[in-house]
N, C-alpha and C positions, 0 to 999 in steps of 0.2 A: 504494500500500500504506500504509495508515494502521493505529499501532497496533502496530507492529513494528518498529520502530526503529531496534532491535538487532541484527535480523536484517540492515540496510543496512549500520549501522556493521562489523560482523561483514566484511561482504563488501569496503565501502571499504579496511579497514585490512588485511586477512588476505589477502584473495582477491585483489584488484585491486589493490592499492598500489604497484606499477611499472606500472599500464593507468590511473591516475586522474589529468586533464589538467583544468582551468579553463579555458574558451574565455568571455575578455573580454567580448568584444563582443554574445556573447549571452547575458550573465550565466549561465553551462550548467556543470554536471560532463558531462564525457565520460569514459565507460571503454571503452577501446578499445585494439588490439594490429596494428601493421602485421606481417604472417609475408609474405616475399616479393611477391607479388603479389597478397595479398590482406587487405583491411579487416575486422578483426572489431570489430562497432559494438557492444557485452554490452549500456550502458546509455547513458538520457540523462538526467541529472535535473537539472529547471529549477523554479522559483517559478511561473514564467510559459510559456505557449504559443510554440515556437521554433521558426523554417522549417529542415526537417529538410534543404534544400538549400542553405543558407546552410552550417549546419554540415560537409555533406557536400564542399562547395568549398571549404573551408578546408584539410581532409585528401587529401583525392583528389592523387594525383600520376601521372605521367604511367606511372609502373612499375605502380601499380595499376589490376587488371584485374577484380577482384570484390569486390564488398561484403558478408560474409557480417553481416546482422542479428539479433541473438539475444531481440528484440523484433517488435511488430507497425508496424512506419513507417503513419505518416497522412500522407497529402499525396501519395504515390508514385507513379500509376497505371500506372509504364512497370517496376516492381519485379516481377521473374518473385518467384513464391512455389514452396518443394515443401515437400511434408509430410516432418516430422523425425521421425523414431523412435526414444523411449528410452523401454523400458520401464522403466526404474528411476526414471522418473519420474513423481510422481503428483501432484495438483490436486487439494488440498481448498478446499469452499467450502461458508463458513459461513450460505451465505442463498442461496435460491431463487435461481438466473439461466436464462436461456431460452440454450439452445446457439446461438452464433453459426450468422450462415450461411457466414461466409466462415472462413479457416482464421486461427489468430490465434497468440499464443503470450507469455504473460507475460514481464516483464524477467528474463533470469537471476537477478540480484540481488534479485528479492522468490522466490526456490525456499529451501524449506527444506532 
Protein backbone atom coordinates (compact mmCIF):
# COMPACT_ATOMS: atom_id res chain seq x y z
CA UNK A 1 0.00 0.00 0.00
CA UNK A 2 1.71 3.02 -1.08
CA UNK A 3 0.32 6.56 -0.40
CA UNK A 4 -1.59 5.84 2.66
CA UNK A 5 0.51 6.15 5.27
CA UNK A 6 -1.69 7.08 7.72
CA UNK A 7 -3.91 4.60 7.35
CA UNK A 8 -0.74 2.04 8.75
CA UNK A 9 0.27 4.43 11.24
CA UNK A 10 -3.48 4.61 12.32
CA UNK A 11 -3.43 0.82 12.69
CA UNK A 12 0.39 0.46 14.39
CA UNK A 13 -0.45 2.96 17.11
CA UNK A 14 -4.44 2.49 17.78
CA UNK A 15 -5.35 -0.95 16.45
CA UNK A 16 -2.25 -3.08 17.12
CA UNK A 17 -0.10 -1.48 19.79
CA UNK A 18 -0.20 -4.46 22.22
CA UNK A 19 0.02 -7.04 18.77
CA UNK A 20 3.28 -4.87 17.24
CA UNK A 21 6.73 -7.13 17.82
CA UNK A 22 10.31 -6.21 15.98
CA UNK A 23 11.63 -9.75 14.99
CA UNK A 24 15.69 -8.82 14.66
CA UNK A 25 16.82 -11.16 12.78
CA UNK A 26 14.61 -10.40 9.82
CA UNK A 27 14.62 -6.97 10.08
CA UNK A 28 10.37 -7.59 10.18
CA UNK A 29 7.37 -5.68 12.11
CA UNK A 30 5.11 -8.45 13.14
CA UNK A 31 1.52 -7.99 14.22
CA UNK A 32 0.35 -10.75 15.63
CA UNK A 33 -1.83 -12.12 18.82
CA UNK A 34 -1.31 -15.66 20.49
CA UNK A 35 -5.45 -16.49 22.00
CA UNK A 36 -4.85 -20.18 23.31
CA UNK A 37 -4.08 -22.34 20.63
CA UNK A 38 -4.10 -20.36 18.01
CA UNK A 39 -1.75 -17.68 15.83
CA UNK A 40 -3.35 -14.68 14.48
CA UNK A 41 -0.45 -13.53 11.98
CA UNK A 42 -2.90 -9.58 10.96
CA UNK A 43 0.56 -8.28 9.24
CA UNK A 44 4.12 -8.47 8.17
CA UNK A 45 5.89 -5.58 7.04
CA UNK A 46 9.51 -5.74 5.99
CA UNK A 47 11.85 -3.22 3.58
CA UNK A 48 12.85 -6.47 2.04
CA UNK A 49 11.59 -10.03 0.88
CA UNK A 50 11.37 -12.52 4.33
CA UNK A 51 10.92 -16.41 4.54
CA UNK A 52 7.44 -16.52 5.85
CA UNK A 53 8.87 -20.00 7.73
CA UNK A 54 11.65 -18.40 9.27
CA UNK A 55 9.32 -16.13 10.93
CA UNK A 56 6.66 -18.63 11.59
CA UNK A 57 9.53 -20.89 13.72
CA UNK A 58 10.35 -18.27 15.78
CA UNK A 59 6.49 -18.01 17.15
CA UNK A 60 5.02 -21.42 16.76
CA UNK A 61 5.17 -23.36 20.14
CA UNK A 62 4.23 -26.46 20.91
CA UNK A 63 0.41 -25.36 22.59
CA UNK A 64 -0.07 -23.98 19.00
CA UNK A 65 -2.31 -25.77 16.90
CA UNK A 66 -3.45 -23.17 14.09
CA UNK A 67 -2.25 -20.21 12.35
CA UNK A 68 -5.05 -18.01 11.51
CA UNK A 69 -3.53 -15.56 8.54
CA UNK A 70 -5.21 -12.24 7.81
CA UNK A 71 -3.10 -11.92 4.63
CA UNK A 72 -2.24 -13.94 1.44
CA UNK A 73 1.23 -16.04 2.78
CA UNK A 74 3.68 -16.61 -0.55
CA UNK A 75 5.87 -19.48 -0.20
CA UNK A 76 3.15 -21.87 1.77
CA UNK A 77 1.98 -24.67 -0.48
CA UNK A 78 0.81 -27.00 2.44
CA UNK A 79 -1.55 -23.79 3.98
CA UNK A 80 -5.36 -25.12 3.71
CA UNK A 81 -7.08 -21.79 2.51
CA UNK A 82 -11.21 -21.09 3.00
CA UNK A 83 -13.16 -18.25 1.83
CA UNK A 84 -13.99 -15.53 4.67
CA UNK A 85 -17.04 -13.69 4.63
CA UNK A 86 -17.63 -10.20 5.68
CA UNK A 87 -19.87 -8.26 4.15
CA UNK A 88 -19.02 -5.06 5.72
CA UNK A 89 -16.34 -5.20 4.00
CA UNK A 90 -15.41 -3.77 0.69
CA UNK A 91 -12.40 -3.36 -1.91
CA UNK A 92 -11.80 -0.37 -3.77
CA UNK A 93 -9.46 -0.15 -6.40
CA UNK A 94 -8.30 2.63 -8.03
CA UNK A 95 -6.93 1.19 -11.41
CA UNK A 96 -7.92 -1.77 -13.69
CA UNK A 97 -6.69 -5.28 -12.05
CA UNK A 98 -7.67 -8.77 -13.67
CA UNK A 99 -9.52 -10.96 -10.60
CA UNK A 100 -7.13 -13.26 -9.35
CA UNK A 101 -7.41 -16.94 -9.88
CA UNK A 102 -6.70 -18.02 -6.61
CA UNK A 103 -8.44 -16.74 -3.53
CA UNK A 104 -6.28 -13.82 -1.97
CA UNK A 105 -7.09 -11.22 0.77
CA UNK A 106 -5.22 -7.86 1.54
CA UNK A 107 -3.29 -7.18 4.86
CA UNK A 108 -5.82 -6.11 7.48
CA UNK A 109 -3.97 -3.09 8.14
CA UNK A 110 -4.11 -1.53 4.58
CA UNK A 111 -8.61 -1.93 5.03
CA UNK A 112 -10.18 1.36 5.60
Amino acid sequence: MTGREHLSHFYYILGFGDALYYHSECDALLIFEIDGSELHLFDIIAAQPINLNDILSSLLTSEITTVNFYFTPDGLPHVQSARMENPEDTLFVRSKIEEPNTPFVFPLTSHA
